[in-house]
C-alpha positions as CSV (number, residue, x, y, z in Angstrom):
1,X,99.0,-129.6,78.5
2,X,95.1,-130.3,78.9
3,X,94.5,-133.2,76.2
4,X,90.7,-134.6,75.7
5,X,89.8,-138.4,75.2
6,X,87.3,-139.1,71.9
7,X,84.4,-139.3,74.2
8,X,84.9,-136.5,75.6
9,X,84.6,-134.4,72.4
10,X,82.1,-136.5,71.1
11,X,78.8,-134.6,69.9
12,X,76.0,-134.1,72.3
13,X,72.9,-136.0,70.7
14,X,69.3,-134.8,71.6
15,X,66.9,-137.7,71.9
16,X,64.0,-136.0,70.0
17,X,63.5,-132.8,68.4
18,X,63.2,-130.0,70.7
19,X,61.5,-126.7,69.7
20,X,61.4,-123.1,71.4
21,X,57.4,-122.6,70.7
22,X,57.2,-118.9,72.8
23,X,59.7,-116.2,74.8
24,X,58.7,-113.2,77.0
25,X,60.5,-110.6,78.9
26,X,59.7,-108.1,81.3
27,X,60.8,-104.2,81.1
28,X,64.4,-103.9,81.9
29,X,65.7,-101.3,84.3
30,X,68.1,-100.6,86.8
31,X,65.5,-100.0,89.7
32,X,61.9,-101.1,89.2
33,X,60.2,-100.6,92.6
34,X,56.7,-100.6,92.0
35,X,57.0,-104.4,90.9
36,X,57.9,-107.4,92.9
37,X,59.8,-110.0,91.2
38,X,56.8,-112.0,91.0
39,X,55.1,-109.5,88.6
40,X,58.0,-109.2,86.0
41,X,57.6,-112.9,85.8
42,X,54.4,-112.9,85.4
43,X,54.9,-109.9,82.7
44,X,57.8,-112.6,80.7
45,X,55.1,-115.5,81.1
46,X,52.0,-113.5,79.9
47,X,54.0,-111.9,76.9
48,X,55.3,-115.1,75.8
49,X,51.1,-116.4,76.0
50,X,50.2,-113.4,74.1
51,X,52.7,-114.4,71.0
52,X,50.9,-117.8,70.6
53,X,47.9,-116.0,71.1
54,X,46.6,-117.8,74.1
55,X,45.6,-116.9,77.6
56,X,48.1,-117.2,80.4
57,X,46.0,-120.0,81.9
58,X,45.7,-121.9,78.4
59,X,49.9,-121.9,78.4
60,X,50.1,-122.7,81.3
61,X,47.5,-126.1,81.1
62,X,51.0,-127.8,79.2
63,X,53.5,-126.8,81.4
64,X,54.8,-130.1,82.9
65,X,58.0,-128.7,84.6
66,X,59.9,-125.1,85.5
67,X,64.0,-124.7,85.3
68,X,64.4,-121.1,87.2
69,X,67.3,-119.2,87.0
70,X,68.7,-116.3,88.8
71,X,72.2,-115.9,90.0
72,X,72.3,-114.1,93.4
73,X,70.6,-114.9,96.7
74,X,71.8,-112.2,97.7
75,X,70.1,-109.3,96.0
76,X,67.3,-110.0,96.9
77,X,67.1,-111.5,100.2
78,X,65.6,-115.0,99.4
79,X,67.1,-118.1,99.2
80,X,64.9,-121.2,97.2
81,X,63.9,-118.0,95.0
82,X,62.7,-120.4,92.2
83,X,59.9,-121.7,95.0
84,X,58.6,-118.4,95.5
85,X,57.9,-117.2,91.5
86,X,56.7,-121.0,91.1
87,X,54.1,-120.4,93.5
88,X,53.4,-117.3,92.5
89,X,53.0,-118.3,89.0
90,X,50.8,-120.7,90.1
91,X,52.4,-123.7,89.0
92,X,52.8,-125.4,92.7
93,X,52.9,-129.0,92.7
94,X,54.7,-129.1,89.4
95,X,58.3,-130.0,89.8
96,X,60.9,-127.7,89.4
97,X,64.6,-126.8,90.4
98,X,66.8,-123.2,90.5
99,X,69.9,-123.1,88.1
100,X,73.3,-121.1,89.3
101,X,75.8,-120.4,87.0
102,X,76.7,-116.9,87.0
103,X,76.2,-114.6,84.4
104,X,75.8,-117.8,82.1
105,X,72.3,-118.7,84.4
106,X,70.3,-117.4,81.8
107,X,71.7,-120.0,78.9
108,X,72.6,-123.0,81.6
109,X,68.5,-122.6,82.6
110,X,67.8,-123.2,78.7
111,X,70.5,-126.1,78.5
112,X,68.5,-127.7,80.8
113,X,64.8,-127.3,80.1
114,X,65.9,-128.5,76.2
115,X,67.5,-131.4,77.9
116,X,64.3,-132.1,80.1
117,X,62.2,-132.5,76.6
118,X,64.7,-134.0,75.1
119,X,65.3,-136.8,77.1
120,X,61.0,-137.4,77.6
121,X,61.0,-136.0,80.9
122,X,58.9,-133.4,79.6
123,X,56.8,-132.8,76.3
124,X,56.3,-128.9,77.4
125,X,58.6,-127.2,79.9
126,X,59.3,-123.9,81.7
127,X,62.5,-121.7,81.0
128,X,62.3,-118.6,83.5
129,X,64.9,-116.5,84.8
130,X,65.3,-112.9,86.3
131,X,67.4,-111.0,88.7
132,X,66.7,-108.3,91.4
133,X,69.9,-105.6,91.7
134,X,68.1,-102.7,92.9
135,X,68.2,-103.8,96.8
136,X,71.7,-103.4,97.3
137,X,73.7,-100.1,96.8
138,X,75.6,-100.1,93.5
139,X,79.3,-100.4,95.2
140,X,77.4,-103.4,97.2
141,X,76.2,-105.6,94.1
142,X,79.6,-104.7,92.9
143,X,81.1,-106.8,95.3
144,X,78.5,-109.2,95.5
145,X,79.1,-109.8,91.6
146,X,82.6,-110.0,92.1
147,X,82.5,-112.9,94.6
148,X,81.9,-115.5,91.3
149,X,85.4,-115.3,91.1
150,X,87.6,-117.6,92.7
151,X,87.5,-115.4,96.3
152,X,90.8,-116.4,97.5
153,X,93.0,-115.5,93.8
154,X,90.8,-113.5,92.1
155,X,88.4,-111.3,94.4
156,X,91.1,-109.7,96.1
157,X,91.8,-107.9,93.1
158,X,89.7,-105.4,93.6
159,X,86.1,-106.9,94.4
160,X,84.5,-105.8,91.1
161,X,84.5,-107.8,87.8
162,X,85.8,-105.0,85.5
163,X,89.3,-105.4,87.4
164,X,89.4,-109.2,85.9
165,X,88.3,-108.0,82.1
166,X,91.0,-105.0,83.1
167,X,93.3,-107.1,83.2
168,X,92.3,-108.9,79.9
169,X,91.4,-106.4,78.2
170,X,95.3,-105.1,78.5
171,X,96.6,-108.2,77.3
172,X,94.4,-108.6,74.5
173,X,95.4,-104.7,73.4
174,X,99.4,-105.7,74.1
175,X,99.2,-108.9,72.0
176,X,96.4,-109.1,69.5
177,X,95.6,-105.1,69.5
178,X,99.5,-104.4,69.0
179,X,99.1,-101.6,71.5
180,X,97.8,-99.6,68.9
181,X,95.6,-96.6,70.0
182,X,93.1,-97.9,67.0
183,X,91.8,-100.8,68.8
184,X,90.9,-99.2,72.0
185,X,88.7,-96.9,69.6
186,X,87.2,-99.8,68.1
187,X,85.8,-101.3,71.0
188,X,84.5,-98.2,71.6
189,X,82.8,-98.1,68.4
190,X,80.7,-101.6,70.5
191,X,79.6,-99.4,72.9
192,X,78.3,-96.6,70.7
193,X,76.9,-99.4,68.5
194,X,74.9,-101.6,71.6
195,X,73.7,-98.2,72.6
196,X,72.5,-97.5,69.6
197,X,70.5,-100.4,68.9
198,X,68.7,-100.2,72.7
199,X,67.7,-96.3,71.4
200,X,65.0,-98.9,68.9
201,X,64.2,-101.6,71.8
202,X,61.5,-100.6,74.3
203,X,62.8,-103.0,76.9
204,X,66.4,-101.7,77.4
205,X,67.4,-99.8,80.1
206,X,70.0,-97.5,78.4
207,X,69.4,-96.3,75.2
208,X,72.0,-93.3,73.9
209,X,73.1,-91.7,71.0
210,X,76.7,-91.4,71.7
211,X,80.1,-91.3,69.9
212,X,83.3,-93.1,70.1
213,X,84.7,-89.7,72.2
214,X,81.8,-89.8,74.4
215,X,82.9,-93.8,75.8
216,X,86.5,-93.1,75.4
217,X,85.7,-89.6,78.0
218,X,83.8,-91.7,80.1
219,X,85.1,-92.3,83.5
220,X,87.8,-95.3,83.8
221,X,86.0,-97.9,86.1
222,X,89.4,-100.2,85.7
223,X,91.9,-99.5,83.3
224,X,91.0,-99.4,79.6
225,X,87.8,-100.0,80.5
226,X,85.8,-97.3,81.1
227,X,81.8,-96.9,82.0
228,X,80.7,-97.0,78.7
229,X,82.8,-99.7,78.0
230,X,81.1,-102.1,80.9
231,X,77.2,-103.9,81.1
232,X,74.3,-102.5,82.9
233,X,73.0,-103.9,86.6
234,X,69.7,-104.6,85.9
235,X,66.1,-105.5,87.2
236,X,63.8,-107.5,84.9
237,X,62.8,-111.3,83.7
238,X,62.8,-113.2,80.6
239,X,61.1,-116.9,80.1
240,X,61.0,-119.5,77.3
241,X,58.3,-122.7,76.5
242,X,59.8,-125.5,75.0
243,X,58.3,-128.5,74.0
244,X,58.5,-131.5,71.8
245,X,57.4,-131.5,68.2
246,X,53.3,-132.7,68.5
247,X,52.9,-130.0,71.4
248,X,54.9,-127.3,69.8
249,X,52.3,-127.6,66.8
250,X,49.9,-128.2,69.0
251,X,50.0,-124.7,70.8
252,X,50.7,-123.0,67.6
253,X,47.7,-124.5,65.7
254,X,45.3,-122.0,63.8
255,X,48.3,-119.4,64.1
256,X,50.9,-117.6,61.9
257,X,53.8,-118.2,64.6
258,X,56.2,-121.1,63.9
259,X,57.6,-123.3,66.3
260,X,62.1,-123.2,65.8
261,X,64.1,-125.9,66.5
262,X,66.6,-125.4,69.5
263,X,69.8,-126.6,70.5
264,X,72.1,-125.7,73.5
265,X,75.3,-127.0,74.4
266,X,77.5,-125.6,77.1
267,X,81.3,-125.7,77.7
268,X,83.3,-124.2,81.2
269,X,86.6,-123.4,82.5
270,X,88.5,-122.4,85.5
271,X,88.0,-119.6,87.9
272,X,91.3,-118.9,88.2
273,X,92.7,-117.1,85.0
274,X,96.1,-117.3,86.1
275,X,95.8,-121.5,86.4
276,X,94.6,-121.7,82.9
277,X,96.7,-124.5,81.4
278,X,98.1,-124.4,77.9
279,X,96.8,-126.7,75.1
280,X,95.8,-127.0,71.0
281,X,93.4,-124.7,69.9
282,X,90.2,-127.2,70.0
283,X,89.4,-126.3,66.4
284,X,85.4,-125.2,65.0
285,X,84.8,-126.4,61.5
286,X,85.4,-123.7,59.5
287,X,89.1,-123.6,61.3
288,X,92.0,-125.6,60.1
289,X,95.5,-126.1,62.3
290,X,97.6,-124.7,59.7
291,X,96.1,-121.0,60.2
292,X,97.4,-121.1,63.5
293,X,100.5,-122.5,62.9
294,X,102.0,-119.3,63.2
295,X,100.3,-117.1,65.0
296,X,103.2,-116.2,67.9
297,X,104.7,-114.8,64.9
298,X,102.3,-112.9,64.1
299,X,101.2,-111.6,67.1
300,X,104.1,-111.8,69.4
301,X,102.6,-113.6,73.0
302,X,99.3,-114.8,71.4
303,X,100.9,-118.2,70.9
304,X,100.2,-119.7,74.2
305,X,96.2,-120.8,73.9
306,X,93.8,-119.8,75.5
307,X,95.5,-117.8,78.3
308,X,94.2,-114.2,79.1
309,X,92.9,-113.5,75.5
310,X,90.4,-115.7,75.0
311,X,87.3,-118.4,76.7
312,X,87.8,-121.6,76.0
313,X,84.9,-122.6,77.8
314,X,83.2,-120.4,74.4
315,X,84.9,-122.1,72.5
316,X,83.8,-125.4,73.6
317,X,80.3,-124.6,73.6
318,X,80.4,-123.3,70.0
319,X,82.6,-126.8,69.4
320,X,79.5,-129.1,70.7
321,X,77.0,-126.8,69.4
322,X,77.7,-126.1,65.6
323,X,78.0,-130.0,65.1
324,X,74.7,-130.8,67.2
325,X,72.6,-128.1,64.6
326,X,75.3,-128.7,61.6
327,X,77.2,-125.0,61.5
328,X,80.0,-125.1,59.2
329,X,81.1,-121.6,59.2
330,X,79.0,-119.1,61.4
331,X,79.3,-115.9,58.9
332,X,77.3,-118.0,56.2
333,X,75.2,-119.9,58.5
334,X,73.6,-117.9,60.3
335,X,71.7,-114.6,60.2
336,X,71.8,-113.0,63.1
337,X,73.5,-113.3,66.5
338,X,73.5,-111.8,70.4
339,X,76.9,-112.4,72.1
340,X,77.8,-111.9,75.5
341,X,79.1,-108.1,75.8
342,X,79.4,-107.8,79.4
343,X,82.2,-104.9,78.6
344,X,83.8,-104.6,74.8
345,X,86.6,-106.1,75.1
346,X,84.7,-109.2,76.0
347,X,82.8,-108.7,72.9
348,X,85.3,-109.3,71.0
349,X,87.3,-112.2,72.7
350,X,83.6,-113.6,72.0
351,X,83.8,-113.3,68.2
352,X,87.1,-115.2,67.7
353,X,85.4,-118.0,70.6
354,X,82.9,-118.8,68.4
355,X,84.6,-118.2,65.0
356,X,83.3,-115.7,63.4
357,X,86.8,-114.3,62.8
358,X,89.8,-116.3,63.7
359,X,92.0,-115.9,67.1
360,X,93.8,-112.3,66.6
361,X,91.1,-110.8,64.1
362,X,88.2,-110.0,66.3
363,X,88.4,-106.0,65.8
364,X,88.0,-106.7,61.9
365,X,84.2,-108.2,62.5
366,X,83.8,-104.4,64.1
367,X,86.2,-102.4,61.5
368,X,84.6,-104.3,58.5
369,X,81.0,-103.3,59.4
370,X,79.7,-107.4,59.3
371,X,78.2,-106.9,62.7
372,X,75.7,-103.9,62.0
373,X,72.1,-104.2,60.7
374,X,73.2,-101.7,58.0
375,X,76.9,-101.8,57.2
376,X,77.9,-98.2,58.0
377,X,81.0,-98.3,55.0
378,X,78.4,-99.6,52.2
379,X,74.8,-99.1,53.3
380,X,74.1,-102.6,52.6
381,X,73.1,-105.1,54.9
382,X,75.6,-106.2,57.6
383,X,76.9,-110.0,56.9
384,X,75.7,-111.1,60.5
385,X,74.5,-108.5,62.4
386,X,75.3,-108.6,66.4
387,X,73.4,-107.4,69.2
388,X,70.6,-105.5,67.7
389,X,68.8,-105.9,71.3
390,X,71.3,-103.0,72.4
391,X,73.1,-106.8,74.4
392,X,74.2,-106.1,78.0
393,X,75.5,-103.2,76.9
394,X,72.7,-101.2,76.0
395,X,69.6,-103.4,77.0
396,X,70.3,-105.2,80.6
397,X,72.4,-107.4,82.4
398,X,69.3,-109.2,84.5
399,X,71.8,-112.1,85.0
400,X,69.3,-115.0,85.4
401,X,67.3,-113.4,82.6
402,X,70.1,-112.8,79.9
403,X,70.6,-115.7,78.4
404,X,66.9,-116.2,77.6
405,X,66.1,-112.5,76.4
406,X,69.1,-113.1,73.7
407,X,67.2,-116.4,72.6
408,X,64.1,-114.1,72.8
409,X,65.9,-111.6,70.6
410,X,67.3,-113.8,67.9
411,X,63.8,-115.7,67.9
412,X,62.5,-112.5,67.0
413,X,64.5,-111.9,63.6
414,X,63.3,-115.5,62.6
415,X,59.9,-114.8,63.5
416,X,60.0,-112.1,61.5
417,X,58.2,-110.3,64.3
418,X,60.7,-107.9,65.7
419,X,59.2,-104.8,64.8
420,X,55.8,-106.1,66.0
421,X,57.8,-106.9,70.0
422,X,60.2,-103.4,69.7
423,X,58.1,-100.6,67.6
424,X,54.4,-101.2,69.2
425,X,53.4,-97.9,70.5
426,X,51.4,-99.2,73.8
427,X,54.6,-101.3,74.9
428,X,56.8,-97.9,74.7
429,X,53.7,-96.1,76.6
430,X,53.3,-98.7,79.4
431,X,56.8,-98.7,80.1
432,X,57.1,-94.7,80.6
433,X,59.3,-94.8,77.8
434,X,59.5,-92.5,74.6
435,X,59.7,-94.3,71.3
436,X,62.0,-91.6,69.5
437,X,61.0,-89.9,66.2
438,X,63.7,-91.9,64.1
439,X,62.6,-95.1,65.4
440,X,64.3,-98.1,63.1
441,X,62.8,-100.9,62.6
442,X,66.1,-103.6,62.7
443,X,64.5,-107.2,61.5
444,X,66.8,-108.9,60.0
445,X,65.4,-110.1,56.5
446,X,64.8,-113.6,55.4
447,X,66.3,-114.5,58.8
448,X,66.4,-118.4,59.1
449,X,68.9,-119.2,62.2
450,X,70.5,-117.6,64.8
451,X,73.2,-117.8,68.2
452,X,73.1,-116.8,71.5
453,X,76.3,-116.9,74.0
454,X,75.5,-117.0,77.4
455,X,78.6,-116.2,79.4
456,X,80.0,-116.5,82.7
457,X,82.4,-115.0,85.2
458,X,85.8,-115.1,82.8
459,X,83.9,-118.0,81.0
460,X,83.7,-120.0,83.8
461,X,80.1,-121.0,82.5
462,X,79.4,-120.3,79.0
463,X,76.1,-121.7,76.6
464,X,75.3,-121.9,73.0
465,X,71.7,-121.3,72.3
466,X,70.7,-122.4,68.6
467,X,67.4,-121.9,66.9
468,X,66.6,-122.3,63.1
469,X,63.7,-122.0,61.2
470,X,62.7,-125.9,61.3
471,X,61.8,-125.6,56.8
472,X,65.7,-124.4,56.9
473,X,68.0,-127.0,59.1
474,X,71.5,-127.5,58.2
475,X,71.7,-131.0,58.5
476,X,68.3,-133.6,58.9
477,X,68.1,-135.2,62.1
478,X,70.1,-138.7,62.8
């Protein structure tokens, strides 16, 4: 059984106050051949300028050093990637380094830019990340996706991820799901819902109005899972500036856009499901040990933690990161949330990670209606609404860019400027896209703070963003 020392669970401690001041993103597509790379960077960077309204060039007179992420050399045909945009963004002789960590890139690349202005390294700092799959043949990326698995155990499988969620996505039905025919409906009620949300979001690649028949009639990629039921390969960037206090206020002066405090801790775990070693349920703080004490009776093979049903490396990062910022309980802390749906069932593994509804009751956060803007069952607001970006289900899956459009995303609800970023006419026109007639405008009111997941692999890499309005902390700094 894995057992942790005191130090090792002690709670990460930021140096100084860190604070995400701006966040762009590019269109997000599954081919976008008439840009380079380059340009959907420079599309994130000059987006994220235009919020603080300020010139690319006045942004980028604070910048003191870059953290790029993207995940695969191999789509694109570069290696030392990072040196290329950094050049092209006109940043050369600034330092700066390329992050790797799967489909977690995106959150690992915030983890370390906070880190840089946390520890005085850096009062104003670079977040960037994108990914290029539109080189390589779908079946190709497939593969090339599939080898962030352990290639001797796990790749054989089949040499596409959504054999390894299969395969979890079986158990989870068979032990938490009770094999009922119910809870394969309900996570297709995710897809219909992620698909939804993109229909409002002029960024996302696949908007749709769909029902729970069309997902559950879509064609089975690996058993359950089906196409509607897995993320999008995607094209696109996404980029964040944070700084410490004096220069976030700085760049924000004689504007209405406020600077959020940020936090990011991270957590990991094996590449190997099947080595997955037992051990307690490391608990969040709204969790107790008694209200597990019987959960093999309850759900018969559950009892074993965290096996095939769940990430611990989630978990962890939700452990380090609600008692960094001060979350108790996540449902009355925060206001809004982007998880990391890379295919439903992973969705709601993700829920119970992070405690929003204990190991074994994720499909109620779906059946209850909490996770919608509007709760479809009362017409009232949802309790905390997930995914209103459409998630990687509905907007992208530009790995080295995820992480930091969900921190985008959430930013935005706090902001209060989401229908400003999603329902602007010339942003639908210059992306060729049609902003429909029923249009919905899905800010999330009196928003104060907000979580994005950042996930990798089966966990292997997973990261906690948190940002909170800085008048409406949780705790006041040590």
């Amino acid at each position: 059984m894995i057992k942790f020392s005191e130090r090792q669970l002690k709670t990460p401690k930021l140096m100084r106050p860190v604070y995400l001041v701006t966040a762009g993103q590019s269109k997000f597509d599954r081919a976008i051949p008439e840009k380079r790379t380059e340009e959907l960077c420079v599309d994130a960077l000059n987006m994220a300028a235009r919020l603080i309204d300020k010139s690319p060039a006045e942004l980028k007179s604070y910048i003191h050093s870059c953290y790029y992420g993207h995940f695969a050399d191999h789509f694109g045909d570069q290696l030392l990637g990072e040196a290329v945009i950094h050049d092209r963004l006109g940043l050369d002789p600034l330092g700066n380094i390329g992050i790797k960590t799967g489909g977690a890139t995106g959150g690992s690349t915030l983890w370390e830019t906070v880190k840089a202005v946390a520890s005085g390294y850096s009062d104003c700092a670079l977040a960037m990340g994108w990914e290029r799959m539109d080189e390589v043949p779908t079946d190709e990326g497939n593969h090339l996706i599939s080898c962030a698995a352990d290639k001797d155990w796990e790749t054989p499988l089949g040499h596409i991820y959504t054999g390894y969620y299969a395969v979890m996505a079986q158990k989870y039905w068979q032990v938490f799901g009770k094999q009922e025919e119910s809870f394969r409906r309900t996570l297709a009620e995710i897809s219909v819902k992620h698909h939804g949300y993109a229909r409002f979001n002029p960024y996302a690649q696949a908007p749709m109005d769909i029902t729970v028949d069309d997902v559950l009639n879509s064609p089975v990629v690996a058993y359950p899972l089906r196409a509607l039921d897995c993320c999008l390969m995607s094209v696109g960037a996404a980029c964040a500036i944070i700084c410490d206090e004096p220069t976030a206020m700085e760049l924000t002066k004689n504007t209405q856009h406020k600077p959020l405090r940020i936090w990011v801790a991270a957590g990991s775990h094996t590449l190997r499901p099947a080595c997955r070693r037992d051990m307690e349920i490391p608990l969040l703080p709204n969790e107790t040990a008694d209200q597990y004490a019987d959960i093999e009776e309850k759900f018969p093979g559950g009892g074993r933690y965290p096996g095939f049903t769940g990430f611990l490396g989630a978990r962890m990062c939700a452990y380090y990161g609600y008692r960094m910022a001060g979350v108790v309980d996540p449902t009355e802390d925060l206001d809004v949330i982007e998880l990391h749906d890379a295919f439903t069932i992973s969705d709601v593994q993700s829920y119970e990670d992070v405690g929003i509804r204990p190991y074994g009751y994720g499909r109620d956060y779906v059946e209850s209606g909490d996770c919608y803007h509007t709760n479809p069952h009362t017409g009232e607001p949802g309790k905390l609404p997930s995914n209103l970006s459409g998630g990687l289900l509905g907007c992208m899956h530009a790995v080295g860019a995820t992480g930091i459009m969900q921190t985008l995303e959430v930013a935005s609800h706090i902001w209060n400027r989401w229908a400003e970023i999603h329902g602007d006419p010339k942003i639908w026109e210059e992306f060729g896209r049609e902003k429909p007639a029923d249009w919905t405008d899905l800010q999330v009111k009196d928003a104060k703070r907000a979580l994005a997941i950042s996930h990798a692999g089966v966990g292997s890499h997973v990261t906690a963003t948190i940002v909170m309005d800085p008048d409406h902390l949780l705790k006041e700094d040590a």
